[in-house]
C-alpha positions in Angstrom: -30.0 1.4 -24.0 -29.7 -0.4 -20.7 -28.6 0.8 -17.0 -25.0 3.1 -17.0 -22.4 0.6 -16.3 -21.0 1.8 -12.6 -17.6 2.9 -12.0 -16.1 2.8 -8.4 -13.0 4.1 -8.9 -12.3 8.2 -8.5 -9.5 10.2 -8.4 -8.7 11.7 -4.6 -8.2 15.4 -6.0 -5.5 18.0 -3.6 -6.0 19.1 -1.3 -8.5 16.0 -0.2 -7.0 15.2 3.6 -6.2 11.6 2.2 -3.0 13.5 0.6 -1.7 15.0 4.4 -1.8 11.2 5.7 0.1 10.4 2.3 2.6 13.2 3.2 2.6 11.9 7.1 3.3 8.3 5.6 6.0 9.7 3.4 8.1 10.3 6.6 9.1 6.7 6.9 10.1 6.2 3.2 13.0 8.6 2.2 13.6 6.2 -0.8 9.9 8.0 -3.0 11.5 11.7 -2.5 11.1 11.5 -6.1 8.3 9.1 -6.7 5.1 10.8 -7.9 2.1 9.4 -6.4 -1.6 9.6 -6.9 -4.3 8.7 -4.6 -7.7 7.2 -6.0 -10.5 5.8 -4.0 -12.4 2.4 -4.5 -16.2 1.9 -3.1 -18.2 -0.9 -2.5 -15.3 -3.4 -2.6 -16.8 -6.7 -2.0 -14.5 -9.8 0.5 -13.7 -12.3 -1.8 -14.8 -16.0 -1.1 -12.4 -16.1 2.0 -13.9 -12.8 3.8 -10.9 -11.2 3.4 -11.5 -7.2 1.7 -9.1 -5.1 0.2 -8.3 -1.7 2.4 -6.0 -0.8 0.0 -3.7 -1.6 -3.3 -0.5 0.3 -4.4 -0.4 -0.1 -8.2 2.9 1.0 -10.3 1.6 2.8 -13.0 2.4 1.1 -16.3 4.9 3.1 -18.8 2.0 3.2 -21.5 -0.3 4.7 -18.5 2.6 7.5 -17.6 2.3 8.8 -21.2 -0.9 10.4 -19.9 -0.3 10.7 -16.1 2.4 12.5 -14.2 2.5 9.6 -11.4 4.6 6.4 -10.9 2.1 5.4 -8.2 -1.2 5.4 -7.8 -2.2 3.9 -4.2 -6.0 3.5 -4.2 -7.7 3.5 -0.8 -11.2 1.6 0.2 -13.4 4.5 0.7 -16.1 2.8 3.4 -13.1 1.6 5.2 -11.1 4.7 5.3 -14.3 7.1 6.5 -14.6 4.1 9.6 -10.9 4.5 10.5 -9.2 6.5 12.9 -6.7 8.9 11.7 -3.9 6.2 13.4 -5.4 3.4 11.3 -5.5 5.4 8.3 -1.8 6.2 8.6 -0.9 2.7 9.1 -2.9 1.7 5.9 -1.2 4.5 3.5 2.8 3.3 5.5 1.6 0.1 4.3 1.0 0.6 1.1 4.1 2.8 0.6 6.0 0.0 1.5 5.1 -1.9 -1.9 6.9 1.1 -3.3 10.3 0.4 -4.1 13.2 2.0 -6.5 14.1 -0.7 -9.2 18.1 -0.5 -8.9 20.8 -1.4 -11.0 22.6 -5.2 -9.9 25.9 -3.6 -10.5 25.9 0.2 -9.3 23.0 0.2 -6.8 21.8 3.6 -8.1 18.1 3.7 -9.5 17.5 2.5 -13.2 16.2 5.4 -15.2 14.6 4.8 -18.7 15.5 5.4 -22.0 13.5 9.0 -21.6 15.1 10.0 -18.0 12.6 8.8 -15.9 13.1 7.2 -12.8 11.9 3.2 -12.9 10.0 1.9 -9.7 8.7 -1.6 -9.0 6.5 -3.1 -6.4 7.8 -4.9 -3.5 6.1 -8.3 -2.0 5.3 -8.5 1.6 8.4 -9.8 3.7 5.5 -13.0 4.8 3.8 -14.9 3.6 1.6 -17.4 5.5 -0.9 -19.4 7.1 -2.4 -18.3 11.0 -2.9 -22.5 11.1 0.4 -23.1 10.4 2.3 -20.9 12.7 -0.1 -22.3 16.0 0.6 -25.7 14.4 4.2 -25.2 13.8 5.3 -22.1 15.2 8.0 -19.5 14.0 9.5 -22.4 11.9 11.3 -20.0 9.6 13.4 -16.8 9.8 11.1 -14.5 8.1 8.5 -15.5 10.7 10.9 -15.2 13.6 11.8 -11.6 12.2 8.2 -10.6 12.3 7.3 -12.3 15.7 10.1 -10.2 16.9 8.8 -6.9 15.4 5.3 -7.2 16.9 6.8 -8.4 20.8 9.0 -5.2 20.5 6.0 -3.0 19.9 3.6 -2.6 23.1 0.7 -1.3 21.3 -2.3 -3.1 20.8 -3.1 -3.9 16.7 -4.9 -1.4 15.5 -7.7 -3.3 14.1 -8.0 -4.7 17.7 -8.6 -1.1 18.9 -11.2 -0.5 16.4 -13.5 -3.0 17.9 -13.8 -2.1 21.1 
């Protein structure tokens, strides 16, 4: 019969702490008052061929998938990354993956779309850059986007979190 194929997916059950960061997170984004979402982890996630590893994914949960689940999101969290992090650097994962969480709204009225059953209809949102470290110490901010987000990090005197969490 063979070896059980693995599975490394499992659902984060309440009242798991995962769910208070969630609920911290929520803070920042007024706009999911009514979204429901799920938390799931993933284990042993492997870096692609570019050593880059997935800390987490917020995935809009399909409408034949929300036939049999109460959420519009599920946001599924690296489980060996999450148990190294601090409770900072979790926060700023679960904020980050909130912010692919977005109302889909009507062109016209600018309220949320709702289906043909009442429910409310979410998308997910793309990150505001896109780009190359090479090209930015080749070419610097040569865009708006990137002059926006060099702004953002000079106004914040912190030091990145994932800096912090090598010392």
């Amino acid at each position: 019969m063979g070896k059980p194929k693995k599975v490394n997916f499992s659902v984060i059950k309440k009242p798991d702490a995962a769910y208070e960061t969630l609920e911290q997170a929520l803070y920042w984004h007024e706009d999911l008052d009514s979204a429901q979402i799920g938390l799931a982890w993933r284990r042993k996630t492997k870096e692609d061929v570019d050593g880059h590893i997935v800390l987490g994914r917020c995935h809009k949960v399909a409408d034949l998938n929300k036939e049999f689940m109460p959420f519009d999101f599920v946001v599924v969290l690296n489980k060996e990354y999450w148990d190294a992090f601090s409770e900072e650097q979790r926060l700023a994962l679960v904020d980050h993956e909130l912010c692919h969480a977005a109302a889909s709204l009507d062109e016209q009225t600018g309220d949320q779309k709702e289906d043909e059953r009442g429910r409310k209809v979410w998308r997910i949102r793309k990150h505001d850059i896109e780009e190359f470290r090479e090209i930015v110490e080749r070419h610097g901010c040569y865009k708006s986007d990137l002059e926006q987000f060099a702004e953002a990090i000079r106004s914040k005197n912190k030091t990145p979190l994932l800096a912090r969490a090598a010392d």
